[in-house]
N, C-alpha and C positions, 0 to 999 in steps of 0.2 A: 154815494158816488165814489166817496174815496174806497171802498171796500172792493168796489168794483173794478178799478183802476189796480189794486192787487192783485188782484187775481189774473188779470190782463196780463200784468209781469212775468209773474209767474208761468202762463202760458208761454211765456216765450224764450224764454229760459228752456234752455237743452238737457237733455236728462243729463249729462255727465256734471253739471252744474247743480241739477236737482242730488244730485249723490255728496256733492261734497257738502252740503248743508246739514245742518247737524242732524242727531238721532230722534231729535223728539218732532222733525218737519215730517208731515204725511208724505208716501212715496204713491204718482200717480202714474200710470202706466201710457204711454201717446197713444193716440187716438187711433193710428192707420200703423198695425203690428206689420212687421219683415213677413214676404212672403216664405213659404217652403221650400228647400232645398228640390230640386229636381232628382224622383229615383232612378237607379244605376240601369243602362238598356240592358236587357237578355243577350248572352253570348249567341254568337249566329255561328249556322251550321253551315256556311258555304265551306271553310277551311276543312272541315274534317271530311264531306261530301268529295273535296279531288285529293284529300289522300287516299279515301281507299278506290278513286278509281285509278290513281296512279299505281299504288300495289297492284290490283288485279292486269294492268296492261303489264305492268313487268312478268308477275307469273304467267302469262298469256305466252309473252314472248320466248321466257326461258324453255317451257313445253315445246312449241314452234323448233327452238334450235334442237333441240334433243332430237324429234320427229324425224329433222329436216338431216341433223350427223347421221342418225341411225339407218336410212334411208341409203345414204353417199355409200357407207359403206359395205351395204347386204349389197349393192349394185356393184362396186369393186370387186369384190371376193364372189361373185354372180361366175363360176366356167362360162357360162353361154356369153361372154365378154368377149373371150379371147376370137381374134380373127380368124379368119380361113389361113390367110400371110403367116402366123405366128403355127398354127396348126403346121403347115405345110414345113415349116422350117424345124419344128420339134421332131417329125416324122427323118425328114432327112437326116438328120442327127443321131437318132437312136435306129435308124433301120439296120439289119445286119447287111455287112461287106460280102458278098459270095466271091470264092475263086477271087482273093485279093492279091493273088500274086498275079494274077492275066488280064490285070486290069489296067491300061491303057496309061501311063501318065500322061501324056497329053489332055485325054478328056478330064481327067480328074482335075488338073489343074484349069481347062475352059470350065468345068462349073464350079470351081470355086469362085472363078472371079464372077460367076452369074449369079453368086449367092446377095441376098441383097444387105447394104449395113448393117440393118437391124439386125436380121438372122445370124450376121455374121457374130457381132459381139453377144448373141445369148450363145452362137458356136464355144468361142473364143469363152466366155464364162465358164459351160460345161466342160468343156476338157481340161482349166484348171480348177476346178471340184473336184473333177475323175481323180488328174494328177494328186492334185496333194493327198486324197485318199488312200491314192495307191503308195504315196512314200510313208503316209502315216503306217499301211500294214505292214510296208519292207517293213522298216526300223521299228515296229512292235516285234515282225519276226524275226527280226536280226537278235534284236536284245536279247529275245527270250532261248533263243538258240545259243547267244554267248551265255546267258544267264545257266544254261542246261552242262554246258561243257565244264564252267569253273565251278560245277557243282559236281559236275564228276571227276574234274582234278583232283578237287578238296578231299570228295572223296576215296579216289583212289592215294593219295599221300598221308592219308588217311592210314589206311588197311598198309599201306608200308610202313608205317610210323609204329603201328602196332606189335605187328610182325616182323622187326629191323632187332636184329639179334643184339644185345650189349649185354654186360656183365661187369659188376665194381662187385671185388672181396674183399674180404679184412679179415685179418688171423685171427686165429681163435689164440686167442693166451694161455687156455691151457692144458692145451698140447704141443708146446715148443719145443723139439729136440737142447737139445744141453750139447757143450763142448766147442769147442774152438774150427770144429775142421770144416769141410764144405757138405751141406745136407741140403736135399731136398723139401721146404716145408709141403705137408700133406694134409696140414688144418686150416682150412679157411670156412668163413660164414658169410651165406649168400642169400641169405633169408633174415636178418636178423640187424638191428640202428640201419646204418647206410649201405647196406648192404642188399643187392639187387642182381637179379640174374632173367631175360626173358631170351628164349627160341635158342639157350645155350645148356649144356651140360654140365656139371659137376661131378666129377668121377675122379676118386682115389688123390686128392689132393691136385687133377690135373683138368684144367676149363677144356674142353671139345667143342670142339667148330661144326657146329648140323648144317648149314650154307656156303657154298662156294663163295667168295669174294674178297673185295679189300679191306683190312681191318687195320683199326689203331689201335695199339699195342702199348699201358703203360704200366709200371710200376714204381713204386714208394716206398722204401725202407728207411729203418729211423735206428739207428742204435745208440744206446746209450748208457751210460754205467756210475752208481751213485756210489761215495766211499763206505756207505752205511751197506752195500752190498757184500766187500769184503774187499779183497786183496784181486787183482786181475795176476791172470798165471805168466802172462809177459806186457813189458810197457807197450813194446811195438806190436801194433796190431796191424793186421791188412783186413779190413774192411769194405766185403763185396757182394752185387748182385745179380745174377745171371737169371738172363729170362730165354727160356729155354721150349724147343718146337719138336714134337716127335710125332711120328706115321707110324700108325697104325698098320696101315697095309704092307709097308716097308717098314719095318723095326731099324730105325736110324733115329738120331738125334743130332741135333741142331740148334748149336745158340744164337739167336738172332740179337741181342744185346747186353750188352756187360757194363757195371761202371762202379765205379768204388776209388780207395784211396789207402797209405798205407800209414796208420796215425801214430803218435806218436801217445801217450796217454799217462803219464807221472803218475805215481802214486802219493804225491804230494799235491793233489789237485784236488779239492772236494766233488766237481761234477764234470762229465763228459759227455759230447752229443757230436752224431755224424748223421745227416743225411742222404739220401743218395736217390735218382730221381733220373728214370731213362721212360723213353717215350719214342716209337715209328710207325710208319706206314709198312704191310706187308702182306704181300697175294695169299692166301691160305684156303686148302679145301677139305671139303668135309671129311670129318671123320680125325682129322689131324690134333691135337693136344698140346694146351700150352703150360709153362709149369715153371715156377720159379725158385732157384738156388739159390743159397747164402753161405759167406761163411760166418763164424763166429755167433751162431743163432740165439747163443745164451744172452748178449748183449741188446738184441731185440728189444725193440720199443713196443708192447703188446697192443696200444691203445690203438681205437679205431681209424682215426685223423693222421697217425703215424705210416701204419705198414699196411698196406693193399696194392693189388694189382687188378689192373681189367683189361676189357678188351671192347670195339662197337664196330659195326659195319659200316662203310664209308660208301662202298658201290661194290656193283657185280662187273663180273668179269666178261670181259670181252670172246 
């Protein structure tokens, strides 16, 4: 009885009571085990079923608007659209004017005003299309007509620039006459450093004029004298330059400039230098000769920068 009455106890006793009892107490499992967990339901297929019928209605409709633009506008761009109205008013527009000078303004003006609004502003449209076109071709052919002329400017000041007579010389050093008195020099180089000559002559020490016209006229003399040269034969020197004009067809001679000074030059000086430097405007015709005097030539500065003369055409004569 009493065995029995244990085991009762024990029966009633909860398992978490049955655990804490020691290790060597039998462990007994209760009578009525925890049922099973419930397994997980199957994913349903409603949600996926109206996305793809919601994608198919959107492609449906995007097709639809394509169909439905492409449609709008082969029927816009359709000629057989345009009215009889619109026809009739094109026609009046482009038809040609016959005999436009005997043509009535009174009537001209009754059917303009019978034209109707519409017609009028595609009027009013076409003629300023015409317009601007047409100013567009003035002023292409305006330009290209100036464009033509300042290219024939260019090019004729051109063919004168070429053809414009001048001439810069410079003495040759050495063939300088010698002596104190007045001489003609008859050596100059025109071909040779700065020394240039075009549409002019060189002949016998004297420049010729091939062109009627106005010419400037200058010359440059240098003289100069070191003591390493020697003794000069007088202190007082006159020091001068004459530019000088002769005809050919007429045997006459003409100074047209002179200039100079009358120096005074110690022989107690180590260096001496005079320059001298004339320069005009003067009418000259062909065939005529210009030629330049000094005196005292031996005292001659020979270098190129020092002693030259020229001549260039400015205009022709009236």
């Amino acid at each position: 009885m009493r065995r029995a009455s244990r085991d009762y106890s024990k029966y009633l006793r909860g398992s978490d009571e049955m655990g804490s009892c020691g290790s060597g107490a039998p462990h007994e499992s209760p009578l009525h085990p925890a049922p099973p967990a419930p397994a997980a339901a199957p994913p349903s297929h409603a949600a996926s079923r109206s996305m793809f019928v919601a994608l198919l209605g959107l492609g449906l409709g995007q097709v639809v608007c394509s169909v439905a633009l492409f449609l709008y506008f082969r029927a816009q761009m359709d000629p057989n659209r345009i009215s009889e109205e619109s026809t009739h008013c094109i026609y009046r527009i482009l038809r040609p004017h016959e005999n436009a000078d005997l043509q009535d303004t009174t009537l001209e003006s009754e059917d303009t005003k019978l034209i109707p609004d519409s017609c009028r502003r595609i009027k009013q449209a076409f003629q300023g299309a015409v317009q601007k076109e047409l100013q567009h071709m003035v002023g292409s052919q305006h330009i290209r007509a100036e464009k033509v002329m300042m290219e024939a400017s260019w090019l004729n000041q051109r063919g004168k620039t070429e053809t414009q007579p001048f001439a810069h010389l410079t003495i040759n050093a050495t063939n300088i006459p010698s002596g104190s008195h007045k001489v003609s020099l008859s050596s100059w180089y025109h071909d040779r450093g700065w020394a240039k000559i075009s549409n002019m002559t060189l002949r016998n020490g004297k420049l010729m004029v091939n062109q009627d016209g106005f010419y400037y006229l200058y010359a440059n003399i240098c003289f100069r004298h070191h003591e390493t040269s020697g003794d000069l034969a007088t202190e007082y020197l006159q020091l001068m330059v004459y530019v000088t004009k002769t005809s050919i067809k007429i045997p006459s001679s003409h100074t047209l400039m002179k200039g100079g000074s009358t120096k005074y030059w110690s022989g107690t000086s180590e260096f001496h230098f005079y320059s001298i430097n004339v320069g005009g405007f003067f009418k000259l015709r062909s065939g005529e000769e210009i030629s330049i005097e000094v005196s005292n030539p031996s005292l001659l500065d020979p270098d190129q920068d020092a002693t030259y003369f020229g001549a260039f055409k400015v205009g022709d004569i009236d």
